[in-house]
mmCIF file of the C-alpha atoms, coordinates in Angstrom:
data_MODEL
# 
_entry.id   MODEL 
# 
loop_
_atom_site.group_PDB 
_atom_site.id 
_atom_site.type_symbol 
_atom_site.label_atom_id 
_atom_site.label_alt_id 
_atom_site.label_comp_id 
_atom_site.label_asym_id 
_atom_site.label_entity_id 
_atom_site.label_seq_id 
_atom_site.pdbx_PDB_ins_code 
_atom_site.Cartn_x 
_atom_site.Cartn_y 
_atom_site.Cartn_z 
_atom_site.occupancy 
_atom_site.B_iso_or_equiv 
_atom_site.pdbx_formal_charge 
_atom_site.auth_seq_id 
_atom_site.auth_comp_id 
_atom_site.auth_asym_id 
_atom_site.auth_atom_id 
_atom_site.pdbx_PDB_model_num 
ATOM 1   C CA . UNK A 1 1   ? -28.466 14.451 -11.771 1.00 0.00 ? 1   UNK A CA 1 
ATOM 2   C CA . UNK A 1 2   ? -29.250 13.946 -15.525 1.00 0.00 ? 2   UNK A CA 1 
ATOM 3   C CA . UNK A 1 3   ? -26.073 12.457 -16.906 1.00 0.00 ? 3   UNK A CA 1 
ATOM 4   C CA . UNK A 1 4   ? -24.474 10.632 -14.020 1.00 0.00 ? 4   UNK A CA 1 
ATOM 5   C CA . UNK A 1 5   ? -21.131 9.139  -16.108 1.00 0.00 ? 5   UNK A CA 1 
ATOM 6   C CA . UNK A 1 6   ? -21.133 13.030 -17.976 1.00 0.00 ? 6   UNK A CA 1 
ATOM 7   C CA . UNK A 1 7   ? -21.051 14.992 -15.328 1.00 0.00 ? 7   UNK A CA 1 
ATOM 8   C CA . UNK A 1 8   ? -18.655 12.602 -12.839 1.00 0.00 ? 8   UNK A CA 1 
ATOM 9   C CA . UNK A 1 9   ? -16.404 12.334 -15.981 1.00 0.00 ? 9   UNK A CA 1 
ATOM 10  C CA . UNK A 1 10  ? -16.389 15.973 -16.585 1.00 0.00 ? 10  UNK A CA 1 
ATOM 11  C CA . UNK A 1 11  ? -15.305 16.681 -12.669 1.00 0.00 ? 11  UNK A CA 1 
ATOM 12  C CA . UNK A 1 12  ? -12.842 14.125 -12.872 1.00 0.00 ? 12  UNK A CA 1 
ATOM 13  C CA . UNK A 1 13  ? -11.402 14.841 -15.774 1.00 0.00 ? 13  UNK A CA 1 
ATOM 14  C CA . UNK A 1 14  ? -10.893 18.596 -14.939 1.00 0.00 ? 14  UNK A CA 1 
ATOM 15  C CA . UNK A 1 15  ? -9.285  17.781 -11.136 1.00 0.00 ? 15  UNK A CA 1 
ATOM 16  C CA . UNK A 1 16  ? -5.515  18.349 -11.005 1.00 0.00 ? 16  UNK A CA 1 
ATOM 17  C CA . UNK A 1 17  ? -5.732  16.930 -7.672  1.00 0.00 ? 17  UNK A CA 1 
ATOM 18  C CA . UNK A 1 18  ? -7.453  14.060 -6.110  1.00 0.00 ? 18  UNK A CA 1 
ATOM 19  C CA . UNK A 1 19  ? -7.179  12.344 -2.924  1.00 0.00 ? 19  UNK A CA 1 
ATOM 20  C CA . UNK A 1 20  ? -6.972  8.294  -2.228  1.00 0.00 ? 20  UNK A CA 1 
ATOM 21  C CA . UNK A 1 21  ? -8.007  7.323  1.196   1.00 0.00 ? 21  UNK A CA 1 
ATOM 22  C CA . UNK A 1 22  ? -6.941  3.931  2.439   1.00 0.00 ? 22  UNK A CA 1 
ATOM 23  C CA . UNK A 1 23  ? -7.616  1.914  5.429   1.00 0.00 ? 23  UNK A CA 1 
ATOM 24  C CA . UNK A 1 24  ? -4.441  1.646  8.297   1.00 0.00 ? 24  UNK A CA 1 
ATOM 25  C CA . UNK A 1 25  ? -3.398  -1.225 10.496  1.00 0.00 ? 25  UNK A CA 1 
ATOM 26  C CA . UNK A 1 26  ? -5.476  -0.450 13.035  1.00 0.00 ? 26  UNK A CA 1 
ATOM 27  C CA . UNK A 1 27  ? -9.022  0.096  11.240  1.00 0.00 ? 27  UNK A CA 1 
ATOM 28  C CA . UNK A 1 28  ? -8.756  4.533  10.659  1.00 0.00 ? 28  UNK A CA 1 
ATOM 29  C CA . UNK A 1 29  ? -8.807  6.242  7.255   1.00 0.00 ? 29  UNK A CA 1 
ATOM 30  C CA . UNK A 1 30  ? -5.944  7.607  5.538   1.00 0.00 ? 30  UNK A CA 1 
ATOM 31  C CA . UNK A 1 31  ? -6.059  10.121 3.118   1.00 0.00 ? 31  UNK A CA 1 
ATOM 32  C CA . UNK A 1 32  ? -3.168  11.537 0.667   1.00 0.00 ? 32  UNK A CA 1 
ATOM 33  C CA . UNK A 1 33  ? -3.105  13.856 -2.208  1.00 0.00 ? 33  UNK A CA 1 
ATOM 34  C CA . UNK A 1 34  ? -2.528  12.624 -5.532  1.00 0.00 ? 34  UNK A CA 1 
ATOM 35  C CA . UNK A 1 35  ? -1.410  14.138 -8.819  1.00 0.00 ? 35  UNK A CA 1 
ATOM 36  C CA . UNK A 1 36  ? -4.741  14.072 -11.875 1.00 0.00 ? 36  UNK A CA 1 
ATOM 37  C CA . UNK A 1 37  ? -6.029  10.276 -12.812 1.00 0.00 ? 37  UNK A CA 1 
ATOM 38  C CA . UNK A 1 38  ? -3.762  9.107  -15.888 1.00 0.00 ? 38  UNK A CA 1 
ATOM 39  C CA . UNK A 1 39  ? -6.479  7.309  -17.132 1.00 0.00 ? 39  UNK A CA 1 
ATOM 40  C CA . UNK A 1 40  ? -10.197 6.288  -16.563 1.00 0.00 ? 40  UNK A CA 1 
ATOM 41  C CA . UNK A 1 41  ? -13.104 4.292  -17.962 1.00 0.00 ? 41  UNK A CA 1 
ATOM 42  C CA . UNK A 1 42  ? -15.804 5.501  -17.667 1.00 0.00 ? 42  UNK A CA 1 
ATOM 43  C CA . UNK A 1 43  ? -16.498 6.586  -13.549 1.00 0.00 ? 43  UNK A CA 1 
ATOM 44  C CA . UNK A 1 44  ? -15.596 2.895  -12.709 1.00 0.00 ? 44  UNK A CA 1 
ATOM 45  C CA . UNK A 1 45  ? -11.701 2.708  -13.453 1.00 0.00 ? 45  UNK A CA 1 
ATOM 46  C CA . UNK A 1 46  ? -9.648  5.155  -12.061 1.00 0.00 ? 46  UNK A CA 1 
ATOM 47  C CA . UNK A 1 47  ? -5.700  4.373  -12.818 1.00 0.00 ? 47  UNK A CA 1 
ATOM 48  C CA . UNK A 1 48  ? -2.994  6.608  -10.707 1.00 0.00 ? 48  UNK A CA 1 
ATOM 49  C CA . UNK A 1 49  ? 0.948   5.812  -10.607 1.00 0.00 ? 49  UNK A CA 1 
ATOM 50  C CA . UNK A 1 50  ? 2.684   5.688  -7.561  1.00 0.00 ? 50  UNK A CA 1 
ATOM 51  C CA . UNK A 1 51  ? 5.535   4.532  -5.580  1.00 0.00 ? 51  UNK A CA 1 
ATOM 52  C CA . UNK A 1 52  ? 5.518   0.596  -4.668  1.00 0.00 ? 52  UNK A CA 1 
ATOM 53  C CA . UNK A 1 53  ? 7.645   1.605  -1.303  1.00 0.00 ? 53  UNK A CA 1 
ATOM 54  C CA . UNK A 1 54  ? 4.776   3.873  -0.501  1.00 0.00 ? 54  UNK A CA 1 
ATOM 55  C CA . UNK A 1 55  ? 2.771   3.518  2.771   1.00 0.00 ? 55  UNK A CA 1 
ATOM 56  C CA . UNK A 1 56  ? -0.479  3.579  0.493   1.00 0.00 ? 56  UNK A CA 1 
ATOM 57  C CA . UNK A 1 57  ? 0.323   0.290  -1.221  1.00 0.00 ? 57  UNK A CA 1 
ATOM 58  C CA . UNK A 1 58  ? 1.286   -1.593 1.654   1.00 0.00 ? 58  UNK A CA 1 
ATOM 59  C CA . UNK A 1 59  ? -2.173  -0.801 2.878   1.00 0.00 ? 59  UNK A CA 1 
ATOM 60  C CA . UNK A 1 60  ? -4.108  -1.377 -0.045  1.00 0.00 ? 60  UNK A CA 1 
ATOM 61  C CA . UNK A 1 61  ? -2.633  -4.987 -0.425  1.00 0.00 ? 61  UNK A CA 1 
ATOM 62  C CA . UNK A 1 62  ? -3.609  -5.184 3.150   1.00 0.00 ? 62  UNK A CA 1 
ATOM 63  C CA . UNK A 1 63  ? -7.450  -3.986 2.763   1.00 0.00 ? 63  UNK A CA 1 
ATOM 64  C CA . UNK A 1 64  ? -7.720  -2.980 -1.048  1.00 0.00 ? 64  UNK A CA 1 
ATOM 65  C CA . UNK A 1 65  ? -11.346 -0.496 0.239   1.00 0.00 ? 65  UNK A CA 1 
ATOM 66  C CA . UNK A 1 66  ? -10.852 2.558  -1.245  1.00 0.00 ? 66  UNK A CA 1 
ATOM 67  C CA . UNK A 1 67  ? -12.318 5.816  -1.386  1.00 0.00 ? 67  UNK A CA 1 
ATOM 68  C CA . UNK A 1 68  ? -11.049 8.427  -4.091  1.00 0.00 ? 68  UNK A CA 1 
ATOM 69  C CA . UNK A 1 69  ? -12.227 12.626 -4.016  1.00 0.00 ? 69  UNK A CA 1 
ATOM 70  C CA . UNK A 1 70  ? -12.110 14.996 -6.837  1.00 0.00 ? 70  UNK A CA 1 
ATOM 71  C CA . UNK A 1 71  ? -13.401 17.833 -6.251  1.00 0.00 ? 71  UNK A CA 1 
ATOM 72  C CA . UNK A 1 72  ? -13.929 21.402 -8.479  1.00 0.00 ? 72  UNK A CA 1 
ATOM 73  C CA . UNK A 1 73  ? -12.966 24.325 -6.244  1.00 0.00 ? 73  UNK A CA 1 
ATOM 74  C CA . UNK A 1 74  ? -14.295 26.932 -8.841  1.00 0.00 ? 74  UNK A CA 1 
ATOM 75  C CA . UNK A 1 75  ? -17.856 25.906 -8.614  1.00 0.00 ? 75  UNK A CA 1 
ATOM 76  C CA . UNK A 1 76  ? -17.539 24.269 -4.736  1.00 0.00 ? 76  UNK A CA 1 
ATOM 77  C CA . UNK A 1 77  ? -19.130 20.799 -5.894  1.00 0.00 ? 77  UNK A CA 1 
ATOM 78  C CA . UNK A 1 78  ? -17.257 17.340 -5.468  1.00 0.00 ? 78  UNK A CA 1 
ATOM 79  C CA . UNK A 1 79  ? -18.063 13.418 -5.519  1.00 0.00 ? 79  UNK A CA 1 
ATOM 80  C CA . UNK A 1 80  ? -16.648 10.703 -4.000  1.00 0.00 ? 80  UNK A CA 1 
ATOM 81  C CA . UNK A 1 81  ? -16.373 7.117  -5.335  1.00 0.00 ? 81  UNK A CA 1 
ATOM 82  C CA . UNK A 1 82  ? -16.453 4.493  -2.832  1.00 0.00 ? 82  UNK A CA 1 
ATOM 83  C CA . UNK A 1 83  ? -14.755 0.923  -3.833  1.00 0.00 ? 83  UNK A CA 1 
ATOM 84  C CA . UNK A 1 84  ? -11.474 -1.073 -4.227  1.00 0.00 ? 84  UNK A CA 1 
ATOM 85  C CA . UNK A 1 85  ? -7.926  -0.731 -4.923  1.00 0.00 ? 85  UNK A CA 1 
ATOM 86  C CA . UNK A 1 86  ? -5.636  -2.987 -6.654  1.00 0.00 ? 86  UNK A CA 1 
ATOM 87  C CA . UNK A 1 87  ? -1.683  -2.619 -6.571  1.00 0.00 ? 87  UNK A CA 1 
ATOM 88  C CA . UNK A 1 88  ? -0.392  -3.401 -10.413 1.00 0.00 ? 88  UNK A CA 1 
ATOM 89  C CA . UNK A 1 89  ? 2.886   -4.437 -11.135 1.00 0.00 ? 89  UNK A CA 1 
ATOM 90  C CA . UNK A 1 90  ? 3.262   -6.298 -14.432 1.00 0.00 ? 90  UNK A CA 1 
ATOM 91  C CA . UNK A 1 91  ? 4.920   -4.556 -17.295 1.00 0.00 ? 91  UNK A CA 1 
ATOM 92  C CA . UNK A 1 92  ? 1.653   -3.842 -19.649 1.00 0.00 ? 92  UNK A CA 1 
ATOM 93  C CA . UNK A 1 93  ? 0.004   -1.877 -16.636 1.00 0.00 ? 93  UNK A CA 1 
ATOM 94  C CA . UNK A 1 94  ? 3.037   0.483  -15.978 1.00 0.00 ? 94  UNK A CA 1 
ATOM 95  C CA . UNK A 1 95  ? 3.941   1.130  -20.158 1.00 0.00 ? 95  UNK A CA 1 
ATOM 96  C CA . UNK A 1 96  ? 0.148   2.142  -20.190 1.00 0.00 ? 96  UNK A CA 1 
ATOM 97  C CA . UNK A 1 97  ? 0.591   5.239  -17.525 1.00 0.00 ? 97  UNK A CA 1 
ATOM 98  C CA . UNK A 1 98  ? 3.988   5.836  -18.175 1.00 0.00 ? 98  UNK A CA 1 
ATOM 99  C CA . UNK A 1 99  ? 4.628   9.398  -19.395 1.00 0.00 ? 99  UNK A CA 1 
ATOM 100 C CA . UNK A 1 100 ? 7.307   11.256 -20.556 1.00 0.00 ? 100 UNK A CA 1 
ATOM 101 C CA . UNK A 1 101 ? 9.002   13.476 -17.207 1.00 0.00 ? 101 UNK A CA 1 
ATOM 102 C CA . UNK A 1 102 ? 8.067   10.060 -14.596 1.00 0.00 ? 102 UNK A CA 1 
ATOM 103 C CA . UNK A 1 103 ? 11.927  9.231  -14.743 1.00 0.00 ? 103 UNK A CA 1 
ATOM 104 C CA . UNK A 1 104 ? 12.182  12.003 -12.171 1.00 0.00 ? 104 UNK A CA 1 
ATOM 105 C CA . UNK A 1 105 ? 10.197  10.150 -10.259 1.00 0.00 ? 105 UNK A CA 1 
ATOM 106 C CA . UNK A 1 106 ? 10.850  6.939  -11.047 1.00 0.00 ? 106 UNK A CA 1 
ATOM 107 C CA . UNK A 1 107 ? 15.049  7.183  -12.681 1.00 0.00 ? 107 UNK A CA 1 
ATOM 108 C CA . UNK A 1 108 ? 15.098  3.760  -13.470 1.00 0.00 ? 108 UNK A CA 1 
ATOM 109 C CA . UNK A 1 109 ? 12.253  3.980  -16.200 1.00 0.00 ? 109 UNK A CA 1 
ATOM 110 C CA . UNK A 1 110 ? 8.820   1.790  -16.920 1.00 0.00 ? 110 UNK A CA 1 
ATOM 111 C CA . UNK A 1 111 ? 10.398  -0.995 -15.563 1.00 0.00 ? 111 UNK A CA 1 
ATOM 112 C CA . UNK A 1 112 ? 11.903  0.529  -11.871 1.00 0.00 ? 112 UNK A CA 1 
ATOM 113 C CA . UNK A 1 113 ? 10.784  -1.939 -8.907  1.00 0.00 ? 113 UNK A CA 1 
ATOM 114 C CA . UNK A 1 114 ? 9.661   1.295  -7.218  1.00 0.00 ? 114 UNK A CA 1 
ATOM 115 C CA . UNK A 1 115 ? 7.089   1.647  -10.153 1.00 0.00 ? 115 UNK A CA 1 
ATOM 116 C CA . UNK A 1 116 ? 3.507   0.147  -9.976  1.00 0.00 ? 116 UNK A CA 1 
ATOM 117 C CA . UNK A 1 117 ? -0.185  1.317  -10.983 1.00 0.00 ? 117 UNK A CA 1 
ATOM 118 C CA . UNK A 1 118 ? -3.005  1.913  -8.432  1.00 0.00 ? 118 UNK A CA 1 
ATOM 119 C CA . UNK A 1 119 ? -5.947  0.844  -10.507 1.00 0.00 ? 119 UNK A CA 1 
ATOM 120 C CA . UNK A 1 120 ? -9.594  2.307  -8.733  1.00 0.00 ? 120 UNK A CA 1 
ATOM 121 C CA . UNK A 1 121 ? -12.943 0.332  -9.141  1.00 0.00 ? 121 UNK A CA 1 
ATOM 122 C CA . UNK A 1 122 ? -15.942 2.095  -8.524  1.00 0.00 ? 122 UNK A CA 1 
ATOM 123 C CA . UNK A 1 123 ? -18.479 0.675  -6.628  1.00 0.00 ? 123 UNK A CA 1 
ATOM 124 C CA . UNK A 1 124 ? -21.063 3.765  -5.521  1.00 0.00 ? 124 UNK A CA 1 
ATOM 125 C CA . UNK A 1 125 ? -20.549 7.313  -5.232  1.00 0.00 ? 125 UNK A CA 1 
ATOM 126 C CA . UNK A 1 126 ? -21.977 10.466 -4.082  1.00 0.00 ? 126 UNK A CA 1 
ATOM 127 C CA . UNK A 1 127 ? -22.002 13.938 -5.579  1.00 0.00 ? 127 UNK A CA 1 
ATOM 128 C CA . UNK A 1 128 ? -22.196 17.613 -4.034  1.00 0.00 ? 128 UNK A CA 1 
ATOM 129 C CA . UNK A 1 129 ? -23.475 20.466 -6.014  1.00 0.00 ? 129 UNK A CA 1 
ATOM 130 C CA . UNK A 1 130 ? -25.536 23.532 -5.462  1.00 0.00 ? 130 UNK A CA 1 
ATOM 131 C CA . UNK A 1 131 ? -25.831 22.950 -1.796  1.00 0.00 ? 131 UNK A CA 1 
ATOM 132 C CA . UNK A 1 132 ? -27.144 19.137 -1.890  1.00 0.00 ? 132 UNK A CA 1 
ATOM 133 C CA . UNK A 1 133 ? -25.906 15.918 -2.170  1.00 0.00 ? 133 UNK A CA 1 
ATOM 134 C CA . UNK A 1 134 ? -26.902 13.140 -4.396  1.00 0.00 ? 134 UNK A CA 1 
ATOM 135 C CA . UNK A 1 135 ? -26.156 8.959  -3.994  1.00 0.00 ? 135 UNK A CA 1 
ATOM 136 C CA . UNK A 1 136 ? -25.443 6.845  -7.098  1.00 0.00 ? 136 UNK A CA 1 
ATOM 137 C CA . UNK A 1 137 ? -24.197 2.864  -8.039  1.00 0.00 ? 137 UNK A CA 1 
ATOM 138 C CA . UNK A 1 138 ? -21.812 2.373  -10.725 1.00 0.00 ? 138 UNK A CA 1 
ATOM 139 C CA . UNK A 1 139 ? -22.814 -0.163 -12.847 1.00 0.00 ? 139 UNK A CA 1 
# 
């Protein structure tokens, strides 16, 4: 792959789905379907908004490994970035995300308890294309 950051970026960016994949209780993978990343840097940083009562946080503050998939269903490639999770809670991280149409989610605003960020950090990767798949470190 020529442009590693490009080319991640542009699949990510184009994904209106992605899925999260935590780690349960008892050691086995859980994956869930999330709405598009609200914000990135770079590959690395990978910010989502979530529910703070939702089974995915209590596991992440349990084991914060991580593994997030976007994939691009027109072409039939995909990567997934292999790292950590961290549960944020503090007011700067949650104005960041917010967006206008989240009180239907969230109806007390920015600042409801059932509010928080999920922010992804990147640690290696690997990407599917044209029948093959390639491994990669984010620096």
């Amino acid at each position: 792959m020529r442009d590693i950051e490009k080319t991640i970026g542009n699949l990510i960016d184009k994904a209106s789905t992605s899925f999260i994949s935590s780690i349960d209780g008892e050691g086995y993978p859980n994956t869930k379907a999330m709405l598009r990343v609200r914000k990135r840097e770079g590959i690395k940083c990978c910010y989502f908004s979530t529910n703070t009562s939702s089974v995915r946080v209590d596991q992440y503050l349990a084991n914060p490994k991580a593994c997030v998939y976007f994939y691009d269903g027109r072409f039939f490639r995909g990567v997934m970035l292999i790292g950590e999770m961290e549960v944020l809670q503090d007011p700067q991280a949650k104005k960041s995300l917010w967006q206008l149409g989240d009180e239907r989610y969230y109806p007390l605003g920015v600042e409801d308890p059932d509010y928080c960020v999920l922010r992804f950090t990147a640690k290696k990767g690997r990407y599917y294309a044209n029948f093959k798949s390639e491994d990669f470190v984010v620096d």
